[in-house]
C-alpha positions as CSV (number, residue, x, y, z in Angstrom):
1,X,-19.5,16.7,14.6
2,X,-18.3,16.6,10.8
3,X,-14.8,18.7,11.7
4,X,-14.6,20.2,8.3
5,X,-11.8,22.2,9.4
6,X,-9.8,19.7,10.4
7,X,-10.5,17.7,7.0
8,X,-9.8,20.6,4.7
9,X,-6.5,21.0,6.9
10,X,-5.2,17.7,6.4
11,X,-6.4,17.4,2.6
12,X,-4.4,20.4,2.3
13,X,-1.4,19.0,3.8
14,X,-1.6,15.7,1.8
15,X,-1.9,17.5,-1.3
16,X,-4.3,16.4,-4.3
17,X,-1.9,13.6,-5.6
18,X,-1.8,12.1,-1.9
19,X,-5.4,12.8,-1.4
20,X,-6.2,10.9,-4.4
21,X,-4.6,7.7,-4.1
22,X,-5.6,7.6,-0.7
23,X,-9.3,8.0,-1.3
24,X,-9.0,5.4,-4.4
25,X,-8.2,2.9,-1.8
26,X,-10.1,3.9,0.6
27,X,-7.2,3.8,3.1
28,X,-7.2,4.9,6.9
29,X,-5.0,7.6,8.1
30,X,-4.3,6.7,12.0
31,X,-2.1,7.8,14.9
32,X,0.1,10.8,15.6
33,X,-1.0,12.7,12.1
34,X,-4.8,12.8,14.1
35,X,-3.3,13.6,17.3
36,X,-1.3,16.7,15.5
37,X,-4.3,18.0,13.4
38,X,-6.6,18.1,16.8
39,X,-4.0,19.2,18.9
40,X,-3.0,22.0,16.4
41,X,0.8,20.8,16.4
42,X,2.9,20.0,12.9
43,X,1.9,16.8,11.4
44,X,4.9,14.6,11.0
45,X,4.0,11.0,11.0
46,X,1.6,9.8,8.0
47,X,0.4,6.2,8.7
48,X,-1.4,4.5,6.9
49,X,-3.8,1.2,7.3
50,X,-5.9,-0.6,5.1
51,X,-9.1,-3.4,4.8
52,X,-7.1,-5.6,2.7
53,X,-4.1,-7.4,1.6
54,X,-5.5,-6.7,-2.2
55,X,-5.8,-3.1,-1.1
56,X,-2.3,-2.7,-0.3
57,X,-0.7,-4.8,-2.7
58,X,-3.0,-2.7,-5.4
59,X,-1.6,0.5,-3.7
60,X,1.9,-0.3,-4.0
61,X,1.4,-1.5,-7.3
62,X,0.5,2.1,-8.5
63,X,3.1,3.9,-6.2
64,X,5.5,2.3,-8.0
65,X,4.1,2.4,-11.7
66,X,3.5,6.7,-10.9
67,X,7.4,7.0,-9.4
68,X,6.7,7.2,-5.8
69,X,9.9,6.0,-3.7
70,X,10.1,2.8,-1.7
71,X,12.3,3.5,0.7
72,X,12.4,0.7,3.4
73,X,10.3,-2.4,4.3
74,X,9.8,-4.4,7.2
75,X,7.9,-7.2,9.1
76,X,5.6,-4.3,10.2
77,X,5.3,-1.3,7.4
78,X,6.5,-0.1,4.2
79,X,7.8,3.3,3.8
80,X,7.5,5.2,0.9
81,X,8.1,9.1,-0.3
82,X,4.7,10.2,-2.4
83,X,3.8,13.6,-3.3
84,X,5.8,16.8,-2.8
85,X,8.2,14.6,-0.4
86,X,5.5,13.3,2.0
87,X,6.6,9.8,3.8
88,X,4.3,7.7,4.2
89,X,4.5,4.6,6.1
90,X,2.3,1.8,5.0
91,X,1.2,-1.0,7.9
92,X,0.9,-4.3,6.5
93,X,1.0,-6.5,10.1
94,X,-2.7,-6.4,10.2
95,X,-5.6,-5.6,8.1
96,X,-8.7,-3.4,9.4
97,X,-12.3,-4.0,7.8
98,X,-13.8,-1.2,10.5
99,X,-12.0,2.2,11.4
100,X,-12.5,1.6,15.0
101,X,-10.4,-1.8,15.1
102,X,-7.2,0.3,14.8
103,X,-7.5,1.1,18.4
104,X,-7.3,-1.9,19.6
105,X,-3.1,-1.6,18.1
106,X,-2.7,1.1,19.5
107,X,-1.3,2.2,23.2
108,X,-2.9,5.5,24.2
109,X,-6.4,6.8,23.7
110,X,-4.9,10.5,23.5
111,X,-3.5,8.8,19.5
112,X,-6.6,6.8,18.7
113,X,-8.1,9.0,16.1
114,X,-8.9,7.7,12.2
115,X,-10.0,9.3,9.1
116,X,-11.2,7.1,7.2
117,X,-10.8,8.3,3.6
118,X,-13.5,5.9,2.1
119,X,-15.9,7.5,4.1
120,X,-13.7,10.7,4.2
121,X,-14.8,11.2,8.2
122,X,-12.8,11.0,11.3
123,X,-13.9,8.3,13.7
124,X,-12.3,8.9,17.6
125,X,-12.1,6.9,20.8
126,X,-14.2,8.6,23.1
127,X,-11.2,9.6,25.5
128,X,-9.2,11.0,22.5
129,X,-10.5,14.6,22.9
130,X,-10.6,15.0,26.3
131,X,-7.0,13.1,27.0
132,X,-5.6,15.3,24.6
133,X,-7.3,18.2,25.8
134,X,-5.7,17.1,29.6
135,X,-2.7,16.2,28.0
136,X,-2.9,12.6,29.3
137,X,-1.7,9.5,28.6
138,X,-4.2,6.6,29.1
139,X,-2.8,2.8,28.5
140,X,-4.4,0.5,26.9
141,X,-3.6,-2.9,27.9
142,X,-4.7,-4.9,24.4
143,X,-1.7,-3.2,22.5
144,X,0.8,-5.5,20.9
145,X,4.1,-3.5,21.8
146,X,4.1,-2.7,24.8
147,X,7.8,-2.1,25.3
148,X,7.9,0.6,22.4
149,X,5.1,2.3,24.9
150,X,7.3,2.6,27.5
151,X,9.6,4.8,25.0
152,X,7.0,6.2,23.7
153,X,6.1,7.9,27.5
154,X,9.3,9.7,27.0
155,X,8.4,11.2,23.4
156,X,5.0,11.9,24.8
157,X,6.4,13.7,27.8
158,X,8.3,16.1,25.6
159,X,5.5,16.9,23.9
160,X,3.7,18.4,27.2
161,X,1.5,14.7,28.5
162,X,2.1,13.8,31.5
163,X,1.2,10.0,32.6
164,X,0.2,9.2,36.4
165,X,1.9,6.8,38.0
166,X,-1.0,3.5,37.8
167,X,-0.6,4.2,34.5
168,X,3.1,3.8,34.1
169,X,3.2,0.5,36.4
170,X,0.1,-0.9,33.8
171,X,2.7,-0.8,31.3
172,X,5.6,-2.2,32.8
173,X,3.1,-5.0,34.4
174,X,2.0,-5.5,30.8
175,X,5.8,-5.8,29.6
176,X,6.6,-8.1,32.5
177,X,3.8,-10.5,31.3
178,X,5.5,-10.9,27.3
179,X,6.7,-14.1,26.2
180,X,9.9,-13.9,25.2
181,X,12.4,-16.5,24.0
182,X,14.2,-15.7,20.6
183,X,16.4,-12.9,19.1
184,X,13.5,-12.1,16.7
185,X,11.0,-12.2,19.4
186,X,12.6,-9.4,21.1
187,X,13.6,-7.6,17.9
188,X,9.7,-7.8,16.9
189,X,8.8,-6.2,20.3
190,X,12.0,-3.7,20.2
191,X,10.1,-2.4,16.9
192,X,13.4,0.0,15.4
193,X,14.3,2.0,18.7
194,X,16.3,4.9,17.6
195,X,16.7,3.7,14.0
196,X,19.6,1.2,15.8
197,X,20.5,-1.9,13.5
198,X,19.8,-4.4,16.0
199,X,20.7,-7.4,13.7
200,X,24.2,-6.1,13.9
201,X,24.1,-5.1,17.7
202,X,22.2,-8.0,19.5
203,X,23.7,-11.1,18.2
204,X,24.2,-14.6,20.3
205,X,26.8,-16.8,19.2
206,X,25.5,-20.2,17.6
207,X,24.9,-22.8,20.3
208,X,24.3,-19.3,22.7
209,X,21.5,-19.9,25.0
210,X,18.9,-17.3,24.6
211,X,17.7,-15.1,27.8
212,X,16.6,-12.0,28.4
213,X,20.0,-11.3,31.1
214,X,22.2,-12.0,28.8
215,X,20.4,-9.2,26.6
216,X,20.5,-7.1,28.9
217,X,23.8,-6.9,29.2
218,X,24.4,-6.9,25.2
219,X,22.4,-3.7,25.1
220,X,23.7,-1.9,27.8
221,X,26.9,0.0,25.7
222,X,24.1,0.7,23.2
223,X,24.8,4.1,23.0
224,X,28.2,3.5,22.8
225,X,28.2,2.0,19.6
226,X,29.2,4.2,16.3
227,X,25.5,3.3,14.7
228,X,23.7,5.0,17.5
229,X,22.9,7.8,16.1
230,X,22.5,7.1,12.4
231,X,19.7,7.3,10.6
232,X,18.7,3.6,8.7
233,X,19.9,3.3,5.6
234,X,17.6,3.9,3.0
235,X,16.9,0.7,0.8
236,X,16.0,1.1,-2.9
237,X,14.2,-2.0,-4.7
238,X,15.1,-2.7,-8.2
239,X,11.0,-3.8,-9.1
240,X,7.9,-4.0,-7.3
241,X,7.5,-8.0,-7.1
242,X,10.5,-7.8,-4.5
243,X,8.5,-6.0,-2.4
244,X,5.1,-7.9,-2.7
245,X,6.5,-11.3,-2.1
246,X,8.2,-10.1,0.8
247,X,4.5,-8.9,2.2
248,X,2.0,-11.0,1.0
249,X,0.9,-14.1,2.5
250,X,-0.6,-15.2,-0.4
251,X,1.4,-17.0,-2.8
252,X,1.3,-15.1,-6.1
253,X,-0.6,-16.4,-9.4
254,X,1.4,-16.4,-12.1
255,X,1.2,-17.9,-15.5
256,X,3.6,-18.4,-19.0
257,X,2.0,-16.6,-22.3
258,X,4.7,-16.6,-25.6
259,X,8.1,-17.1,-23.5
260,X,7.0,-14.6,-21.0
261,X,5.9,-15.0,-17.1
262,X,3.2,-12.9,-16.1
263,X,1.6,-12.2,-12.3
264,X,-1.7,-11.8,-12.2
265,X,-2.2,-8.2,-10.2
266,X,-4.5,-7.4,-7.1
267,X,-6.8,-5.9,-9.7
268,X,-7.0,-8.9,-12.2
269,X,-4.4,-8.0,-14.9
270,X,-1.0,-9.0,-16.4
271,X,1.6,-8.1,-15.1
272,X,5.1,-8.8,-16.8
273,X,7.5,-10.2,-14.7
274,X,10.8,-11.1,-14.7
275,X,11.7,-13.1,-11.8
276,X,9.7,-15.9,-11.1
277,X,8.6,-15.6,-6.9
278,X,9.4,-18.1,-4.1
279,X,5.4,-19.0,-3.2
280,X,3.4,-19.4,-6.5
281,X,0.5,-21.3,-7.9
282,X,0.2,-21.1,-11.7
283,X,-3.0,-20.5,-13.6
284,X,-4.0,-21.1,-17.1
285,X,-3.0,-18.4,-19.6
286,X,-4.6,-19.3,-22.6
287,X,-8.1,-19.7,-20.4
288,X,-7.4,-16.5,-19.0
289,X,-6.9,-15.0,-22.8
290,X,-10.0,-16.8,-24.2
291,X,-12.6,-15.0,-21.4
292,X,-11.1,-11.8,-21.5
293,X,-12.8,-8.7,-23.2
294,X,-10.1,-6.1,-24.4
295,X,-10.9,-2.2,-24.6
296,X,-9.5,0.6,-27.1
297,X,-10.4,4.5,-27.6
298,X,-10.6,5.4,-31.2
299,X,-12.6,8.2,-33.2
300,X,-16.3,7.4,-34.1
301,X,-16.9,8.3,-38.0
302,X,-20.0,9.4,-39.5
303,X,-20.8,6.3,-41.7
304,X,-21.1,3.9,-38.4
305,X,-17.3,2.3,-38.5
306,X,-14.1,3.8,-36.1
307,X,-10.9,4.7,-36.8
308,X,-7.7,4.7,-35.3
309,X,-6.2,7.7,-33.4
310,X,-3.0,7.2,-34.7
311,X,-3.9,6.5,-37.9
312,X,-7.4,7.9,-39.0
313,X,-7.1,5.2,-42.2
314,X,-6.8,2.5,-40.2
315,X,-10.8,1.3,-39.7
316,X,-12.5,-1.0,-36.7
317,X,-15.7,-2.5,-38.1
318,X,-18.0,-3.6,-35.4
319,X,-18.5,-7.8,-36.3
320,X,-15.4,-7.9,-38.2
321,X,-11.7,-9.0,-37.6
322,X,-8.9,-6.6,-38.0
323,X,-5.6,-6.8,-38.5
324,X,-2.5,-4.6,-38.3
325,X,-0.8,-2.7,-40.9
326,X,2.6,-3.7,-39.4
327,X,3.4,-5.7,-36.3
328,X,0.9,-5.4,-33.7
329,X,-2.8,-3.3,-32.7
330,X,-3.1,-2.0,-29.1
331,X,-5.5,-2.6,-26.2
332,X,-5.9,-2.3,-22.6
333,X,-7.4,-4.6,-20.4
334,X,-10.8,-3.0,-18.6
335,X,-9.1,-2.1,-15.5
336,X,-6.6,-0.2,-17.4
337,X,-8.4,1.9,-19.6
338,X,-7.9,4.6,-17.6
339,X,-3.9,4.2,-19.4
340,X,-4.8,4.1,-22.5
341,X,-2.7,7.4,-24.7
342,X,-5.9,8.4,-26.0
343,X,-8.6,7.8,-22.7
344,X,-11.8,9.2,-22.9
345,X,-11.1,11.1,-26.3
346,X,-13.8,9.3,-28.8
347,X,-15.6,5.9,-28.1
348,X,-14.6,3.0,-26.8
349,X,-14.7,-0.6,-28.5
350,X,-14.6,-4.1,-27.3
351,X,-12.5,-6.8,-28.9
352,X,-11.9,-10.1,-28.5
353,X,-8.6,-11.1,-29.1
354,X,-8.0,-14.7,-30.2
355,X,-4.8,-16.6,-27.6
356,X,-2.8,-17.6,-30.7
357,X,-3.1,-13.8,-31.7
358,X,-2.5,-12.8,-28.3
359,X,1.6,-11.8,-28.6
360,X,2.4,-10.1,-25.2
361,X,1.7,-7.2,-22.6
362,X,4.4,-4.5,-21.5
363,X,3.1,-2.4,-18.8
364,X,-0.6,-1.5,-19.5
365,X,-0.2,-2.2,-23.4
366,X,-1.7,-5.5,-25.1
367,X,0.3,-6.3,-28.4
368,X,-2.0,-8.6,-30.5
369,X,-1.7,-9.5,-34.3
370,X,-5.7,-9.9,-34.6
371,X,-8.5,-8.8,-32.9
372,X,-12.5,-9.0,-33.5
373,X,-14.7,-6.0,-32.6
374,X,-17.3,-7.1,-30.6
375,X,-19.2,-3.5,-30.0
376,X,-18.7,-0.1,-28.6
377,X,-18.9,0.4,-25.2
378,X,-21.8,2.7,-23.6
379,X,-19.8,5.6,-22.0
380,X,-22.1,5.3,-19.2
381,X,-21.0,1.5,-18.7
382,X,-17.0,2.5,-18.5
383,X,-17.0,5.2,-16.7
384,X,-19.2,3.9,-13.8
385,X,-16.7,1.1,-13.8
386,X,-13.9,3.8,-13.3
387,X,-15.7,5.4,-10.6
């Protein structure tokens, strides 16, 4: 089955901008959101997986540059606001290169359902229908957290499932058989309970001995405590790079063009930066300069040359250097013609632009002093590219 309905029904709750970005990553969409659209209930959890590191680094990249809000990061996800006020929560503790892997995460079969929005069709564990349909909780043993499904019974149960009792003792057999020996190790399993600030609430003294007793009695006036019931604070991030290096397990590449630092993006571009991160290797700028190909849209003229947009006097003559009338001509790199003010309007040309005349990069916008035309770009050739 195809489930049409169900696809035009959650494409029309994402919304087109959603929709979009989504399919130009080809992300998956997992868990409760699945469960909701099959069980015809409101959708209120959007999560979302990916293949890749690169994938998610590129997506957060572009989240950030179209104004979408970051609003809170941790060892597990990133949530962000996109859309017309949509969360989204972004998983980043593991990386998926086949829909189906995501179940092995996750807890119950009635919440292992995926669309998978590269291939824009839902793939489901074979229970997922029918344990929904029963309104049944089945365990599965592989999941990482198994404490957070023991809470999750109890949101479950509200929602009408109901969970025999093998299946509960699998769960608590499975909790009994966790390693635990730190603060963080618990914290990691305790995964954000109730939104409760843990760091503030289970703390051992230095030189405390750690053990899971002791914890138990730390947590016992829990709901006692004044934070209880709030809500985390929301956390705002003052540039994207803050959120990357706190993510990636890569160290980022970054290199030192003119007095400025630039990261080299997901996607193979600049990116200006202006702090330099804590894990870095460095890569040669003027290397990177010399075997790059820049791009510009300009207006094709009748007698074979092209002129600028901006100024139609201003001429680009295939096989010939040009040079500005003031400071600076503008290019994009070939990833990021899709920025350019004037995309798609006229044809597209191919420069080469010389490192000593190479001056610096804000956002999507090369600044050079001198450029040479190399040829004009086959509409054909860019757009597949784009697609």
């Amino acid at each position: 089955m195809n489930y049409t309905f169900e696809k035009n029904k959650l494409y029309d709750y994402l919304g087109n901008h959603v929709v979009n970005a989504f399919k130009e990553h080809g992300v998956y969409l997992a868990g409760g959101a699945i469960t909701s659209l099959f069980s015809n209930r409101d959708i209120n959890d959007i999560d979302v997986y990916f293949r890749s590191e690169d994938s998610l680094v590129e997506f957060i990249e572009e989240a950030w540059e179209d104004s979408d809000w970051v609003n809170a990061l941790t060892k597990k996800s990133i949530m962000i606001t996109m859309g017309k006020e949509k969360n989204v929560q972004l998983i980043h503790f593991k990386y998926f290169t086949e829909a189906k892997d995501i179940f092995d995460t996750f807890d119950f079969t009635a919440c292992m359902g995926v669309f998978d929005f590269k291939t824009e069709e839902f793939v489901l564990h074979e229970n997922f229908l029918k344990d929904n349909a029963q309104r049944m909780l089945r365990f599965n043993k592989n999941t990482a957290f198994p404490i957070v499904s023991l809470l999750r019974v109890q949101k479950y149960k509200e929602k009408g499932y109901t969970i025999s009792k093998p299946e509960f003792i699998r769960i608590a057999l499975k909790c009994m058989d966790l390693q635990i020996n730190t603060v963080d190790e618990l914290k990691e399993h305790l995964g954000g309970m109730y939104g409760i600030n843990y760091d503030k609430l289970i703390q051992f003294e230095e030189g405390e001995e750690f053990s899971l007793d002791k914890v138990i009695d730390k947590i016992a006036d829990l709901s006692l405590h004044e934070d209880y019931f709030k809500k985390p604070e929301e956390v705002k991030f003052e540039c994207v790079e803050d959120i990357i290096k706190e993510i990636s397990k890569e160290p980022v590449q970054i290199t030192y063009i003119n007095e400025r630092d630039y990261r080299l993006t997901r996607k193979g571009t600049l990116k200006f930066i202006s702090d330099i991160p804590k894990k870095y290797t460095e890569f040669d700028g003027k290397t990177y300069i010399e075997n790059k190909r820049f791009y510009k849209f300009v207006k094709y003229n009748k007698d074979g040359n092209y002129s600028s947009h901006y100024d139609s006097n201003f001429i680009y003559k295939i096989g010939e250097f040009a040079i500005p009338k003031n400071d600076y001509l503008y290019f994009n790199e070939q990833k990021e013609i899709n920025e350019s003010n004037y995309r798609y309007q006229g044809a597209l040309i191919e420069v080469i632009i010389p490192y000593e005349h190479f001056d610096h990069k804000d956002d999507a916008k090369v600044h050079a002093k001198k450029c040479f035309v190399v040829r004009e770009v086959p509409r054909e050739e860019y757009m597949s590219r784009i697609d």
